[in-house]
N, C-alpha and C positions, 0 to 999 in steps of 0.2 A: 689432520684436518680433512674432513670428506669434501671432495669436487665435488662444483655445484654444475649444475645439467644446464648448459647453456646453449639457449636454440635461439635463433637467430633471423629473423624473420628479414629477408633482404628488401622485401616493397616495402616495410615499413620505416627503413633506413633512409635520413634525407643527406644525399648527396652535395645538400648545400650549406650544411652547418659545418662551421670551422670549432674545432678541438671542440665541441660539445656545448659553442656556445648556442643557446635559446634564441638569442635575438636576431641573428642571423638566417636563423630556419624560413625557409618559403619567400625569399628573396628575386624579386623581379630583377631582370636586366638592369632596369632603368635604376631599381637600389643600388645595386652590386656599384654599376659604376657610379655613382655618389657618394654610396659610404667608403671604397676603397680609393676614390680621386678625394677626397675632402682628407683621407686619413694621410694619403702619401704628399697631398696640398702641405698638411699641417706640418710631416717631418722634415719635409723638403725646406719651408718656411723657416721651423724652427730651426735648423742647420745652416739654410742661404743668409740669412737677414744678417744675422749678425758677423757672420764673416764678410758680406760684398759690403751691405748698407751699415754697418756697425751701429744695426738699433743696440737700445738697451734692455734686458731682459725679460723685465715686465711685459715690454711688449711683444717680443718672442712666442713670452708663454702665454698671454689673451690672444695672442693670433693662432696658436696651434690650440688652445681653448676651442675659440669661439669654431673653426674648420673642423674640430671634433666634433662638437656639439650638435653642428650642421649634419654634417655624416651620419652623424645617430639618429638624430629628431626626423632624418630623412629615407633615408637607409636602414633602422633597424627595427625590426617587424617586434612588435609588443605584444599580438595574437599573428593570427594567421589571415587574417583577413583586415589588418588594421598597425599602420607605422605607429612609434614611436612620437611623433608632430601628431596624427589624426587621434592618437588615443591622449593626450595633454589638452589636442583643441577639444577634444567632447567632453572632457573632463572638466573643463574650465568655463566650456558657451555651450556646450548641448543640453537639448532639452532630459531632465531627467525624467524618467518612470518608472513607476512600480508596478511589478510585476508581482502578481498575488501567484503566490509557488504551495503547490497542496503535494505531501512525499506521494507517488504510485501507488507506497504500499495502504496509508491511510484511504486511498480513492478506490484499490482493490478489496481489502479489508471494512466495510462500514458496523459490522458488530466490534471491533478492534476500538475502531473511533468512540462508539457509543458505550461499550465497557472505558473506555478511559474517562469521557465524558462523568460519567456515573459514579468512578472513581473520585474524580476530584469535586464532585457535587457532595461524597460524603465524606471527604477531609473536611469541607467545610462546614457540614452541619455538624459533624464532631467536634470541632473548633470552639461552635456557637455552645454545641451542649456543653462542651468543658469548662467555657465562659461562662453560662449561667449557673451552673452548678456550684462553681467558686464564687459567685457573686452571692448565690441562696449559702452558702457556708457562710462569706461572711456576716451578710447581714442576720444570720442565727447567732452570730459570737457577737454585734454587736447588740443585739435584743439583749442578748442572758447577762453580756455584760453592764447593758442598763435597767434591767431587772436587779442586777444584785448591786450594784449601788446605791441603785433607789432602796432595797429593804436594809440593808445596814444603816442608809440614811435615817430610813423610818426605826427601828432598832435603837440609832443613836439618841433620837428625839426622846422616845419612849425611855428610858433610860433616867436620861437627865430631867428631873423633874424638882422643885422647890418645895420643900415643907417649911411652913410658917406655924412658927410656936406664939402663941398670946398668952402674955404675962399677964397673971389673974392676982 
């Protein structure tokens, strides 16, 4: 198996992410000790309780829940500029917008743009021609087909005729 060429760029390394996780990257002071006091809240909790105050389990586990939950929604960074709580509350109450997004290469390219344009301008009028074409096909099969029913009609008329004999 060939080694792969591993370069290593150390400024782009963050010193603040634990084993790889994402949400922990660009973490302020003020996370760090929230998300790691809410997390050691929760084990410590779910440890003490039930041995000093002999809760019952259920509520062990919504207590070391809910001090997770806290930690995270608080404490862990969803972008880089934005927690886990600020990106749920803009998700939920912020104003949305649309942002009209044109690729570079369409805005550096405008013959590109306009051969494509041109392009699907004559998918469709080949569409249309294909459509009228089949519609002139069939209404040729239906004309010949009502041309020759009418002449065998008339055929059949012509055909069938009465002779009258008078008894003399």
């Amino acid at each position: 198996m060939p080694q792969m060429e591993r370069n290593l760029d150390l400024e782009s390394v963050d010193s603040d992410t634990l084993f790889g996780i994402e949400a922990l990257k660009h973490q302020s002071i003020g996370q760090k000790i929230i998300f790691y006091g809410c997390l050691l809240g929760g084990i410590l909790a779910n440890t003490a309780m039930p041995r000093f105050l002999h809760t019952p389990g259920a509520v062990n586990v919504l207590t070391f829940t809910a001090l997770l939950a806290i930690g995270i929604t608080a404490g862990c960074n969803y972008t880089q500029d934005m927690s886990y709580g600020k990106y749920v509350f803009c998700m939920l109450f912020g104003k949305k917008k649309v942002l009209p997004y044109k690729s570079p290469e369409d805005l550096r390219h405008p013959e590109r743009r306009q051969k494509k344009t041109e392009k699907q301008q004559d998918e469709k009028s080949q569409k249309k021609m294909a459509a009228s074409a089949l519609l002139m096909i069939l209404a040729l099969i239906a004309m010949l087909s009502g041309i020759y029913i009418w002449q065998e009609k008339k055929e059949a008329e012509g055909i069938h005729h009465e002779i009258r004999e008078e008894n003399l």
